[in-house]
Structures are given as structure tokens and as C-alpha cells.
Backbone as a chain_set.jsonl record, in Angstrom:
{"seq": "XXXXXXXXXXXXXXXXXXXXXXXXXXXXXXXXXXXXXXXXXXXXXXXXXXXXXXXXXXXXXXXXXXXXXXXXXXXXXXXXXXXXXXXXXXXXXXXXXXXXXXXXXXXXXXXXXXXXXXXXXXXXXXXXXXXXXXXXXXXXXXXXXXXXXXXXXXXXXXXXXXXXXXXXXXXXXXXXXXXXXXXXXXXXXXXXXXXXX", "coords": {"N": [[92.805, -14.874, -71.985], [91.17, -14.684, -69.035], [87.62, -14.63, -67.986], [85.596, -13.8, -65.438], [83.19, -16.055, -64.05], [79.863, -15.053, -63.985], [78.356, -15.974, -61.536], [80.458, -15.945, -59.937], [81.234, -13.559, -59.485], [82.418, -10.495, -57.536], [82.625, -7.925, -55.051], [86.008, -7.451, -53.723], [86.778, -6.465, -50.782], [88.609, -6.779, -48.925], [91.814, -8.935, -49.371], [92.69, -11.458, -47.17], [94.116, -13.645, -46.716], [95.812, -16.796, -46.041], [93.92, -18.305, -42.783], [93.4, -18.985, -39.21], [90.926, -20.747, -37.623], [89.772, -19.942, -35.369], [90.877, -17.061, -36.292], [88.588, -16.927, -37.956], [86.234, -16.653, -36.299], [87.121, -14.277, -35.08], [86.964, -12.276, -37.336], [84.267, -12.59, -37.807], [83.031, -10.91, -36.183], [84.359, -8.246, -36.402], [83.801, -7.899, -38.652], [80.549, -7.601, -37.951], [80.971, -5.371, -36.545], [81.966, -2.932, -38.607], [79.921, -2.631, -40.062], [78.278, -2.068, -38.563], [75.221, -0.145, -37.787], [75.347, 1.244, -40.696], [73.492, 1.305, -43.534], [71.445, -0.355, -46.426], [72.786, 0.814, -49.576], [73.019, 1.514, -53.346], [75.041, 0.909, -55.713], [76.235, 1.99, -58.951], [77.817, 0.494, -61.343], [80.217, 1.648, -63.573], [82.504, 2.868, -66.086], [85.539, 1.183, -67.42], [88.418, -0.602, -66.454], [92.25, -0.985, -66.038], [94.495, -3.168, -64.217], [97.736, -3.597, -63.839], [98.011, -1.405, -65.364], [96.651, 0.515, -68.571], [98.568, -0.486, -70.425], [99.558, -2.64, -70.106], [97.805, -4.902, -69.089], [96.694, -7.099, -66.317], [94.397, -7.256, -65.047], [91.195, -6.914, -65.989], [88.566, -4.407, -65.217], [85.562, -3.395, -64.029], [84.304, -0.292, -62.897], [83.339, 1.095, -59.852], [80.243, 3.483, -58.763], [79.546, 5.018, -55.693], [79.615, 7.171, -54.409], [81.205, 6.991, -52.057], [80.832, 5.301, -50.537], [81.076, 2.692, -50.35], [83.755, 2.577, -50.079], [84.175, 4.025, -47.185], [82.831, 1.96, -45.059], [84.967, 0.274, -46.058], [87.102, 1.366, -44.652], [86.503, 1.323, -41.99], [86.128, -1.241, -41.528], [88.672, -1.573, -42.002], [89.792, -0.44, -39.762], [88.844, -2.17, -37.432], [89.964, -4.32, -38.145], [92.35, -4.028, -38.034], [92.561, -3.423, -34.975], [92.093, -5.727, -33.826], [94.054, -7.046, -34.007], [95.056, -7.918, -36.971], [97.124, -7.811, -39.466], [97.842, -4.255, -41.555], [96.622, -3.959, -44.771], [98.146, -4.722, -47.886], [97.662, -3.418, -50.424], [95.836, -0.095, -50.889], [92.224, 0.068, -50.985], [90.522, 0.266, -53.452], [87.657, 0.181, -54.979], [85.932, -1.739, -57.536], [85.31, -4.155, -59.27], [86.196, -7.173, -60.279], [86.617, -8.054, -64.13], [87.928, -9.708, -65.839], [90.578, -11.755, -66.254], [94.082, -11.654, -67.14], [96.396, -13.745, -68.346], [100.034, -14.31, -68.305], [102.08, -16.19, -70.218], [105.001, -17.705, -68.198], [108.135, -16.213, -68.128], [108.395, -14.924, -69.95], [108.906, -11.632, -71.419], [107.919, -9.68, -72.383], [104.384, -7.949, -72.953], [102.63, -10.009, -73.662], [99.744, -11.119, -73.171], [98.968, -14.364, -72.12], [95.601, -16.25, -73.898], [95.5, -14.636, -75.021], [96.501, -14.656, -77.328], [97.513, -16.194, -80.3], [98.349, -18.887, -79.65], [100.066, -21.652, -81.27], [100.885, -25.272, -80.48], [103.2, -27.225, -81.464], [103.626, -30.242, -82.061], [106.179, -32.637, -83.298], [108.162, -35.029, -84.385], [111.348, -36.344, -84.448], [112.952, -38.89, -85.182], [111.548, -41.695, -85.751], [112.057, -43.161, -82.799], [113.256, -41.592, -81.351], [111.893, -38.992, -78.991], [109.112, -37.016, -78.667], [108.987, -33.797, -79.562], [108.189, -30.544, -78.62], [107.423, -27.178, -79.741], [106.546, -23.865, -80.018], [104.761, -21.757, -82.061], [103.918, -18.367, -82.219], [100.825, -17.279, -83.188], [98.505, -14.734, -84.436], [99.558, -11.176, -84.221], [100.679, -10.509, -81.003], [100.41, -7.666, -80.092], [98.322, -6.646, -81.615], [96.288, -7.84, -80.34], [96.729, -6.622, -77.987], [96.125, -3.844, -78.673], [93.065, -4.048, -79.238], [92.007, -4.624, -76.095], [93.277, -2.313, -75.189], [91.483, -0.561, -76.951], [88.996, -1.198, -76.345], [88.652, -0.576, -73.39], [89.406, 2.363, -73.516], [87.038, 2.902, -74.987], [85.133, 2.556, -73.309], [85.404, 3.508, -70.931], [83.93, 5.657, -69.658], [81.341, 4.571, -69.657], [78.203, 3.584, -68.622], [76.943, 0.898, -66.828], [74.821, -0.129, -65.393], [73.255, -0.541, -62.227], [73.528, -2.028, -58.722], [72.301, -2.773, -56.166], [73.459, -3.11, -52.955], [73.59, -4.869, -49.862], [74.643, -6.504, -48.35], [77.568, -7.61, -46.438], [80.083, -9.957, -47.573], [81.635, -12.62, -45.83], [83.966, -14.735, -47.113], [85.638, -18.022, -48.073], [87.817, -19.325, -50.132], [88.799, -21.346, -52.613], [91.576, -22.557, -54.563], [91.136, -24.179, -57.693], [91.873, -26.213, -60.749], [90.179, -24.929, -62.649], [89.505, -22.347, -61.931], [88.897, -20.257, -59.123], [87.007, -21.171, -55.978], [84.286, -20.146, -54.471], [83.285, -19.958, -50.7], [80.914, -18.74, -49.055], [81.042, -17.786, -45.329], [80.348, -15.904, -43.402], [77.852, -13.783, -42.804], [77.311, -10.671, -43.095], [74.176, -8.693, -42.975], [71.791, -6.515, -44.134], [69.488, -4.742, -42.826], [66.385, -2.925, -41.66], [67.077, -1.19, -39.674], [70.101, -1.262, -40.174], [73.073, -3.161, -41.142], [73.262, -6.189, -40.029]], "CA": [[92.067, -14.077, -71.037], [89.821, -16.109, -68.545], [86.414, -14.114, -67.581], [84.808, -14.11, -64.196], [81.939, -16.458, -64.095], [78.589, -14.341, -63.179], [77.843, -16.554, -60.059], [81.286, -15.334, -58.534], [81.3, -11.994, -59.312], [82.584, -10.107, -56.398], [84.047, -6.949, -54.582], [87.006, -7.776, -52.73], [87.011, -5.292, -49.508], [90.129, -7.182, -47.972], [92.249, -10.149, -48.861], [93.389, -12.229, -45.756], [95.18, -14.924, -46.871], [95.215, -17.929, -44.546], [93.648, -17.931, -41.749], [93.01, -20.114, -38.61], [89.547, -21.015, -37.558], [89.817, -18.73, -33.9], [90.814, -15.598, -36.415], [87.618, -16.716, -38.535], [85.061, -15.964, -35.524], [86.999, -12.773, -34.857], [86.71, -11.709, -38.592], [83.038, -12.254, -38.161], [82.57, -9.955, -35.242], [84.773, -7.267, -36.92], [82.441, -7.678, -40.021], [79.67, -6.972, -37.515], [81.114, -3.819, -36.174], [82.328, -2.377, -39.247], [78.675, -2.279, -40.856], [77.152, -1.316, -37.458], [74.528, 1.335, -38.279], [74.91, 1.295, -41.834], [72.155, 1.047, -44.109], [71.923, -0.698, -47.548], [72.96, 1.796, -50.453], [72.855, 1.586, -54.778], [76.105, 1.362, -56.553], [76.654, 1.713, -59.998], [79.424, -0.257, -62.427], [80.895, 2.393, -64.158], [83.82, 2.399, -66.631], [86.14, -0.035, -67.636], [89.774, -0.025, -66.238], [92.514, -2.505, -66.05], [95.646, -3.537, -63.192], [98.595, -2.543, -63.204], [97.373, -0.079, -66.547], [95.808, -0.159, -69.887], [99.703, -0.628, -71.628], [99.935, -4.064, -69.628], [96.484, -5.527, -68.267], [96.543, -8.258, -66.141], [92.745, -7.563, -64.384], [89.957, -5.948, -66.592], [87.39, -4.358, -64.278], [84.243, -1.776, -63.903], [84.282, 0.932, -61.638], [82.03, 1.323, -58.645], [80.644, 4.411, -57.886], [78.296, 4.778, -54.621], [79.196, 8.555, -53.03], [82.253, 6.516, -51.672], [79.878, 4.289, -49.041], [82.192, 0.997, -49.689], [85.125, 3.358, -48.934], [83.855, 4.292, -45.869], [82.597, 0.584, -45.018], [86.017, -0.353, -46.244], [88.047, 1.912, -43.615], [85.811, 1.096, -40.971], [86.453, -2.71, -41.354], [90.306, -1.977, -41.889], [90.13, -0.411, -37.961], [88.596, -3.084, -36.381], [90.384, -5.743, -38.371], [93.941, -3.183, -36.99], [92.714, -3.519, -33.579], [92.123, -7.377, -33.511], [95.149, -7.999, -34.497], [95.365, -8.214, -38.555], [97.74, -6.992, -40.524], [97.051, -3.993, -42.505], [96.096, -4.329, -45.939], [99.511, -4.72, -48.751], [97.57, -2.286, -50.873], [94.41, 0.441, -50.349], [90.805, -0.275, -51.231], [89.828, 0.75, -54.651], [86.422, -0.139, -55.29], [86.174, -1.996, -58.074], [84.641, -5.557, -60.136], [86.942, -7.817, -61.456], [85.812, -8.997, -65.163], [88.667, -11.011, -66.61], [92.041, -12.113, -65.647], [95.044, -11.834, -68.603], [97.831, -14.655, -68.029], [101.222, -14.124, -69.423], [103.784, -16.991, -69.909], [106.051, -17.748, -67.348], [109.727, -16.207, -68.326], [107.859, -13.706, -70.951], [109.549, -10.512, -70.579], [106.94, -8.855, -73.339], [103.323, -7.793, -72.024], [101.445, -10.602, -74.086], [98.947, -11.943, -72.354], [98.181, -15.569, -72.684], [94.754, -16.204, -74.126], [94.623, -13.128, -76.382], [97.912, -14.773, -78.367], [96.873, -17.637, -80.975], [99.537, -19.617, -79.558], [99.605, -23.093, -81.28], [102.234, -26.065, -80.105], [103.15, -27.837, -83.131], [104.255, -31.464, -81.667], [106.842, -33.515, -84.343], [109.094, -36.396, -83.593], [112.462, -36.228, -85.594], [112.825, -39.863, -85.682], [110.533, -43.187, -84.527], [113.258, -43.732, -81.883], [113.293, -40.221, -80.489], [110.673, -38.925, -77.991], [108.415, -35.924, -79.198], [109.677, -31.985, -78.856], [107.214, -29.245, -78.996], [107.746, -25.867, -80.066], [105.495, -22.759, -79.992], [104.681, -20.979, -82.937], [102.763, -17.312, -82.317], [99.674, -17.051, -84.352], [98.946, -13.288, -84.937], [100.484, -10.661, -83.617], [100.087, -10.304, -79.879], [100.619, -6.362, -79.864], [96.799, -6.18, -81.968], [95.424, -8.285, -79.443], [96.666, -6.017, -76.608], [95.635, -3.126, -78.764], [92.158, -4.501, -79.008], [91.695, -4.32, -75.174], [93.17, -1.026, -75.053], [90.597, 0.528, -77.715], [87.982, -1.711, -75.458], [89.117, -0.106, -72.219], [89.377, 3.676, -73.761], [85.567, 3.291, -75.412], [84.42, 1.841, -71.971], [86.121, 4.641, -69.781], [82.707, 6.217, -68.966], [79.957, 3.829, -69.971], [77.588, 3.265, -67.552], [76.506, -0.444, -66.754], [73.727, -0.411, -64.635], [73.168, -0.749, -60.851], [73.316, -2.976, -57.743], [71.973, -2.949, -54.484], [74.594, -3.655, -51.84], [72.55, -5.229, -48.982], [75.36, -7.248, -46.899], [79.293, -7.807, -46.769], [80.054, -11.249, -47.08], [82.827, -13.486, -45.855], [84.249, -15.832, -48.361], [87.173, -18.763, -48.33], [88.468, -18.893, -51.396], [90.007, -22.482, -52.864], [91.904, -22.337, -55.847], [90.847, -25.083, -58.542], [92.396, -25.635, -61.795], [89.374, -24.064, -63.232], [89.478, -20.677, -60.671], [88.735, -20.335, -57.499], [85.929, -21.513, -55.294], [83.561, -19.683, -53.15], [82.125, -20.626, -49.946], [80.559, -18.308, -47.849], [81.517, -18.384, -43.854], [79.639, -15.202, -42.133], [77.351, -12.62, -43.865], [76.881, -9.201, -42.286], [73.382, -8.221, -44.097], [71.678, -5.298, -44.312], [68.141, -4.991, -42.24], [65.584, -1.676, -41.733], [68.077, -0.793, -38.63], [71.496, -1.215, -40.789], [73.794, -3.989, -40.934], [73.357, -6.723, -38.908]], "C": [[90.978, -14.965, -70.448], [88.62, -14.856, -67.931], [86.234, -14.739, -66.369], [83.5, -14.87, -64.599], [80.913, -15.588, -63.469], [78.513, -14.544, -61.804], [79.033, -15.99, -59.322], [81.933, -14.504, -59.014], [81.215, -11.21, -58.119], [83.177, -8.743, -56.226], [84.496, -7.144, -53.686], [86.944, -7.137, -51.667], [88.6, -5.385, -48.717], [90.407, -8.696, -48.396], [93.403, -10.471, -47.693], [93.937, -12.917, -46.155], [94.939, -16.708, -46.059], [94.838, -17.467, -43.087], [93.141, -19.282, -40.571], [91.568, -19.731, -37.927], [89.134, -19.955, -36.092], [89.711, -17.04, -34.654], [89.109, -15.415, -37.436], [86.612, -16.061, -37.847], [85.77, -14.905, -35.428], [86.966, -11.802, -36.289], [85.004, -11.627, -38.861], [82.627, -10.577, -37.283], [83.228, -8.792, -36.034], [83.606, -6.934, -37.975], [81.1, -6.764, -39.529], [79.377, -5.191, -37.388], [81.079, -3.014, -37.298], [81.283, -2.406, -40.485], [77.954, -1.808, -39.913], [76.152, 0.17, -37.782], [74.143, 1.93, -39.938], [73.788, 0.869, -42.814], [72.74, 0.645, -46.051], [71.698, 0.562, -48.933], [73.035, 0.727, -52.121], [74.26, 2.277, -54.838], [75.963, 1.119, -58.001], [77.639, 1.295, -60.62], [78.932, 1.074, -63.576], [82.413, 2.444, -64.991], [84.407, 1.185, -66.851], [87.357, 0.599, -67.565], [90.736, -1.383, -66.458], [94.097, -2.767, -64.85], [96.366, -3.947, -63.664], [98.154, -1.577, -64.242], [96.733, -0.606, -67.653], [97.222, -0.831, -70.986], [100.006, -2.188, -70.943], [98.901, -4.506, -68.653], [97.042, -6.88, -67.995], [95.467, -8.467, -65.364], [92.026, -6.326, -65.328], [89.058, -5.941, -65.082], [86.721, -2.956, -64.535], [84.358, -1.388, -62.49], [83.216, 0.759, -60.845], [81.77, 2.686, -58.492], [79.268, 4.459, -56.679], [78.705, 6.3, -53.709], [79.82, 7.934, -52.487], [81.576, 6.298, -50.02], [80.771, 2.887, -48.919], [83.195, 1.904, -49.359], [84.72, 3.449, -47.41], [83.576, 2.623, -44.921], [84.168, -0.235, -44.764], [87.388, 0.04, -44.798], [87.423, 1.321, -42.27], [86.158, -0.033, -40.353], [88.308, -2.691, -40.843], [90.525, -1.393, -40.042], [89.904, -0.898, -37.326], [89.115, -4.237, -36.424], [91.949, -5.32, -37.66], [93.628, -3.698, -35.626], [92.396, -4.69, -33.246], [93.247, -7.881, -33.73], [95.616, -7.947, -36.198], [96.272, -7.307, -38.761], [97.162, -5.845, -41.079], [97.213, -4.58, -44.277], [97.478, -3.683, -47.433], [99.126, -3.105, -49.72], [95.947, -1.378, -50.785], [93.294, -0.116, -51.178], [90.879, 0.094, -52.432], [88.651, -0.481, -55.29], [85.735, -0.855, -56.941], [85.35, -3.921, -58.705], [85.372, -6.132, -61.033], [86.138, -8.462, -62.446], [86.129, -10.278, -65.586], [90.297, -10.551, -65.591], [92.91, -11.853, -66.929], [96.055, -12.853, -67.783], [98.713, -14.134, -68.859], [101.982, -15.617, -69.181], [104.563, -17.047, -68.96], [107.231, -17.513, -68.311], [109.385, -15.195, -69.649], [108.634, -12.451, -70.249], [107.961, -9.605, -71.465], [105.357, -8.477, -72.438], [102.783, -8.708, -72.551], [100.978, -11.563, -72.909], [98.319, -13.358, -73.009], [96.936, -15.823, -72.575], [94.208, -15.33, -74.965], [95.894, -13.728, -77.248], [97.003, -16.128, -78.853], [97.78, -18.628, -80.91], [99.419, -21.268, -79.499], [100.645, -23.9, -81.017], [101.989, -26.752, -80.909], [104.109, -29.093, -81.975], [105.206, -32.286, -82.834], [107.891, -34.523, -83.322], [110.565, -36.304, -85.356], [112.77, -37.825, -85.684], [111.952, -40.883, -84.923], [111.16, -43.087, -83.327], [113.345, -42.184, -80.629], [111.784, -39.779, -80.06], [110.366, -37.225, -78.618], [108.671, -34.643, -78.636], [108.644, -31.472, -79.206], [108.139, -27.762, -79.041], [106.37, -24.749, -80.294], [105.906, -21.747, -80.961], [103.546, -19.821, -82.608], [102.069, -17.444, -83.525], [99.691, -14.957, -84.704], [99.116, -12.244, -84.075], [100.021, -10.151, -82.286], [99.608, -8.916, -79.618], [99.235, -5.757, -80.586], [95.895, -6.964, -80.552], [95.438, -7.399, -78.333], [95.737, -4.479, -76.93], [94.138, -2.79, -78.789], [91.461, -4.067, -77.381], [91.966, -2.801, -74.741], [91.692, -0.309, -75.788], [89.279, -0.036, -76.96], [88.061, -0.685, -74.432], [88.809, 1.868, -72.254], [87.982, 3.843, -74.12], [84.457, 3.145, -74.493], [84.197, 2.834, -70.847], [84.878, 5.143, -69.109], [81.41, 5.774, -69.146], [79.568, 3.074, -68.447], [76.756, 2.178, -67.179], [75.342, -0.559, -66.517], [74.178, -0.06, -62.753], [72.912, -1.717, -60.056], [73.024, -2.661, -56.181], [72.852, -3.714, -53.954], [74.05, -3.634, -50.314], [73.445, -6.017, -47.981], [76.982, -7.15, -47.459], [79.482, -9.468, -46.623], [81.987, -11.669, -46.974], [83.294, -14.225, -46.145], [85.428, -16.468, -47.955], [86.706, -19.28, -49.78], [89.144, -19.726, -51.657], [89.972, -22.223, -53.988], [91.846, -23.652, -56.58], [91.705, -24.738, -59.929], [91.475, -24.504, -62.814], [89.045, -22.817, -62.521], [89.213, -21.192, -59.728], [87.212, -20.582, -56.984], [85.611, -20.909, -54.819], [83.027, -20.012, -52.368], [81.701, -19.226, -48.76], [80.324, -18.401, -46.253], [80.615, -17.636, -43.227], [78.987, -14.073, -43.481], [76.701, -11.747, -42.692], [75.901, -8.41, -43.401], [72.396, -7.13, -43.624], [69.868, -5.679, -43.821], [67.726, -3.157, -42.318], [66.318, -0.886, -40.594], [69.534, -0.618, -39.005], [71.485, -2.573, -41.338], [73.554, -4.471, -39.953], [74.225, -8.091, -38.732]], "O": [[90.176, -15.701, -71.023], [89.237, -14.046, -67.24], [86.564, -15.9, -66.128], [82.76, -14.352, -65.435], [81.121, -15.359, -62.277], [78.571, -13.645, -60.965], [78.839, -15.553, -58.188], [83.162, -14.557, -59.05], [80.118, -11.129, -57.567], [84.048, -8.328, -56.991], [83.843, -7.131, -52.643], [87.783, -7.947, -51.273], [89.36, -4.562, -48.206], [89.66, -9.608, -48.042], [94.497, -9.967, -47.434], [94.997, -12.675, -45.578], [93.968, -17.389, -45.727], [95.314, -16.54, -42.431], [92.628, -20.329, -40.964], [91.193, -18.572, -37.749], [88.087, -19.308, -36.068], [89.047, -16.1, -34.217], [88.542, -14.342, -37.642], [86.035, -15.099, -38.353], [84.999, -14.01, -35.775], [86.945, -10.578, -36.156], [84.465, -10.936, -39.726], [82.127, -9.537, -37.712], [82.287, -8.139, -36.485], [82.803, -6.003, -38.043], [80.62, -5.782, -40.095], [78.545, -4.342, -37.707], [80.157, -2.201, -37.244], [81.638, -2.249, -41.654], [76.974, -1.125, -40.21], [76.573, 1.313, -37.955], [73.224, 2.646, -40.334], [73.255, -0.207, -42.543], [73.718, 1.023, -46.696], [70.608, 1.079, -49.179], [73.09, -0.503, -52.097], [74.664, 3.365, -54.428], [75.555, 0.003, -58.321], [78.64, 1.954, -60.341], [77.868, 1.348, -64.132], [83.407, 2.021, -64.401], [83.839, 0.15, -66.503], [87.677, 1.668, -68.085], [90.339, -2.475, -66.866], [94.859, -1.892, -65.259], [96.014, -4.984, -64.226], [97.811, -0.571, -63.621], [96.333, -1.761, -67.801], [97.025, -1.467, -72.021], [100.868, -2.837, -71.536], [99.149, -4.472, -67.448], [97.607, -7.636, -68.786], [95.302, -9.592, -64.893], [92.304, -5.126, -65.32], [88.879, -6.814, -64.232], [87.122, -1.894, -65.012], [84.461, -1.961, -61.406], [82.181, 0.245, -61.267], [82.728, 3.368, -58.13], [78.172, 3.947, -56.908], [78.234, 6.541, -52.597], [79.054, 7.79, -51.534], [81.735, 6.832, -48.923], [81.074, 2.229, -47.924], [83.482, 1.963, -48.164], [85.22, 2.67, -46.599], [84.418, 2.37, -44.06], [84.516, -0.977, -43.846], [88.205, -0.697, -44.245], [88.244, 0.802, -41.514], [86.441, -0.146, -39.16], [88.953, -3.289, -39.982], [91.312, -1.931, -39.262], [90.408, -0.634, -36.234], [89.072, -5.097, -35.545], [92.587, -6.08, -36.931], [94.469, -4.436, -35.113], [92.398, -4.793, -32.019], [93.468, -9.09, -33.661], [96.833, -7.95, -36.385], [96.251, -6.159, -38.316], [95.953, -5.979, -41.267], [97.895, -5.513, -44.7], [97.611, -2.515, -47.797], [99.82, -2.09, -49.787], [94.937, -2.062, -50.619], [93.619, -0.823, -52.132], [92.045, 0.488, -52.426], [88.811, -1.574, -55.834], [84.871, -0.114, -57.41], [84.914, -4.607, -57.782], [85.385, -5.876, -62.237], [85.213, -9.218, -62.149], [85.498, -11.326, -65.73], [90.768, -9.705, -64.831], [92.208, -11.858, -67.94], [96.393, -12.615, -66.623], [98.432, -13.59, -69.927], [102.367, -16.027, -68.085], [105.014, -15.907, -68.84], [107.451, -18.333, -69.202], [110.349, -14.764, -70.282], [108.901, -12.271, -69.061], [107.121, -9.001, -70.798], [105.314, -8.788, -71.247], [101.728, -8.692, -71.917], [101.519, -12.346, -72.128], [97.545, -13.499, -73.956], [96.544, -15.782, -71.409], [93.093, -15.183, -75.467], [96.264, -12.862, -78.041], [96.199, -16.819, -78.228], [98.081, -19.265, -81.92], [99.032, -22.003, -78.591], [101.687, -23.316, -81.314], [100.848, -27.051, -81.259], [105.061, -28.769, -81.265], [104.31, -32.732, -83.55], [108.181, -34.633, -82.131], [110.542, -36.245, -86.586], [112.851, -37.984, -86.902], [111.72, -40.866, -83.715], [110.262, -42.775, -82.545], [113.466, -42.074, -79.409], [110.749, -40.122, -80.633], [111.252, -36.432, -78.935], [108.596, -34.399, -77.432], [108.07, -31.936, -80.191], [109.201, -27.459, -78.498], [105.299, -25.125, -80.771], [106.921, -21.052, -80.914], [102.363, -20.154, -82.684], [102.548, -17.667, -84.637], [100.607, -14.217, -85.063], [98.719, -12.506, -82.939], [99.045, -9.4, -82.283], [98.547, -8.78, -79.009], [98.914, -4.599, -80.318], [94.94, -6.442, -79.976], [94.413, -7.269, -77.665], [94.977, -3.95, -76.119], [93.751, -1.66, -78.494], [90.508, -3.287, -77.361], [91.149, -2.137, -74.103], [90.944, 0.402, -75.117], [88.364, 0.788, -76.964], [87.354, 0.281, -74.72], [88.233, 2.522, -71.385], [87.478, 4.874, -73.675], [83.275, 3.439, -74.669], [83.23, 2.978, -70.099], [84.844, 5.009, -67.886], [80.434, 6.462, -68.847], [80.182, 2.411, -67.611], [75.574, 2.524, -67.189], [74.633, -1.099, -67.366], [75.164, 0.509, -62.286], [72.038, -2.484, -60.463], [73.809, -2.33, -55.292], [73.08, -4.859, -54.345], [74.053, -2.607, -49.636], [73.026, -6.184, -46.836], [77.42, -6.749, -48.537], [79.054, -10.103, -45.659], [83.003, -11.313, -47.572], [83.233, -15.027, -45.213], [86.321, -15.759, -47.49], [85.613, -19.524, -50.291], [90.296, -19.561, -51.257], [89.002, -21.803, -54.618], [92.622, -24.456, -56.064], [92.122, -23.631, -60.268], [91.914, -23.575, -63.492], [87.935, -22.375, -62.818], [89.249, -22.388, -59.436], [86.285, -20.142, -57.663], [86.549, -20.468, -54.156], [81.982, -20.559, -52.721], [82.354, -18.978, -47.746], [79.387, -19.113, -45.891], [79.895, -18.249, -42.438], [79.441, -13.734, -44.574], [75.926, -12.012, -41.774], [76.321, -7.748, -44.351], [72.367, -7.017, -42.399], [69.178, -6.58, -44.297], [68.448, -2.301, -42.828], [66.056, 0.315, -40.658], [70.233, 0.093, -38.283], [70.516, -3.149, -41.833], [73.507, -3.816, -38.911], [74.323, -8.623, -37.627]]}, "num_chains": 1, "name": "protein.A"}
């Protein structure tokens, strides 16, 4: 299981994918519009959930709740990013704070997630002359580890984190490193005594 670092702790609103540098300025202006008038609101992290469910996590995350102000925010954006042109969006908004990631194995059919398995590679060489095989021996049993996050997830369900002030929308590219992904911020639509600006 890999954790979100603090510093790029985020809520997604929309991923774009690639993009060329012409649709970047019109992703700012959309940004603009689609905070126009709004004013900065207090959300709370709420709960603990996990993507696609709790019987096969592959994103831990806390709930948002705000009186459904990023919803609104969120639709707003998706009609101006419709009428520029974009795509819509593969799947809807849900409001949300990724914590951790779960990996599985490539070619795993099972749900274990790699990083909650104690999975050690035992290296041997069967003779001088022959070149070194590995093999993977499970440590203990993946199906406590998953249960673990479940009884996490169920004791979490309504615990209430704290709060954040949500003061701008920002626009992020996003490079993937072996160690996660990068953030750089491109356009920030931030929150003044008039709205969003």
C-alpha cells in the first residue's frame, strides 16, 4: 500500500489526460468561468471509503462533505469544459481525498494487494554454472491483511477528520515518477471577497 504524501494531497475535480498547450489556456479560462461568483466555503473529511469497494480496495479515501458546493463547482466546470470542446468526464464527480493506493501483482486473479502481502523473493542458484531463479514465497496470509483494512474502513465509516477551507481550484500537470506522480501547478482560479477569480 503506498500513502499519499501530505504535500500532494488533492481533490481531483476532472482528469484530462494529455493535453496540448492551446487546450491548456482554454482550460484556464473555463476554470475562470466555472468559479465565477463563487465564494470560498469549509469542507469537512469525513469517513473512510475505498474504490472499487471495501471487498477489493485499490484507493483508500475520506469523504468530503461541504452542502455539495464542489458538486456544484464540479458541474459547472464540466459545462464549460462540454462547450470548449472536452470530452465529458469517463466517470461522475464524487468528492472525495485519496489516502493510499493498494497495488496488486500483475496476472493476480485474487484481490491481494501488493504491499499489505509479506511477499519475500528467495534468490538460489542450483549450480555455479547456472544463472540465478527467483521464486516468491507469501509471508502471512494476504486475506488478514485485506481484512485489516476492511475493519479500518468499517470503524472509519463516520469519523470525522477535521476541516479545510477551499479557497481556489487549481490546475495541475501531473508526471508520473517511479516514486508517484509530480505536481506542478499551471493556472489557479482563487477565491477573493467578490468570489473566484
Amino acid at each position: 500500500m503506498r500513502t499519499v504524501a501530505a504535500d500532494q494531497l488533492h481533490v481531483t475535480m476532472r482528469f484530462l489526460g494529455d493535453v496540448s498547450p492551446a487546450q491548456i489556456d482554454e482550460l484556464r479560462i473555463c476554470m475562470d468561468l466555472a468559479v465565477e461568483g463563487e465564494s470560498p466555503f469549509t469542507a469537512e473529511l469525513a469517513g473512510l471509503g475505498a474504490f472499487p469497494d471495501s471487498r477489493r480496495p485499490s484507493v483508500v479515501w475520506a469523504g468530503l462533505m461541504d452542502g455539495g458546493k464542489l458538486n456544484h463547482v464540479s458541474s459547472k466546470l464540466e459545462t464549460v469544459l462540454e462547450q470548449a470542446g472536452f470530452a465529458p468526464p469517463d466517470k461522475p464527480f464524487h468528492a472525495h481525498l485519496t489516502l493510499a493506493r493498494i497495488r496488486r501483482p500483475r496476472g493476480r486473479r485474487d484481490p491481494s494487494p501488493r504491499g499489505l502481502d509479506s511477499i519475500r523473493n528467495i534468490t538460489t542458484r542450483k549450480r555455479k554454472s547456472s544463472p540465478p531463479y527467483s521464486a516468491v514465497a507469501p509471508g502471512p496470509p494476504v486475506a488478514a491483511e485485506l481484512e485489516r483494512i476492511r475493519e479500518l474502513l468499517d470503524q472509519h465509516q463516520s469519523t470525522r477528520f477535521g476541516t479545510q477551507e477551499v479557497s481556489s481550484i487549481l490546475l495541475f500537470r501531473s508526471q508520473l515518477q517511479p516514486s508517484g506522480a509530480v505536481y506542478s501547478v499551471l493556472h489557479q482560479a482563487k477565491a477573493d471577497h467578490s468570489g473566484f477569480s
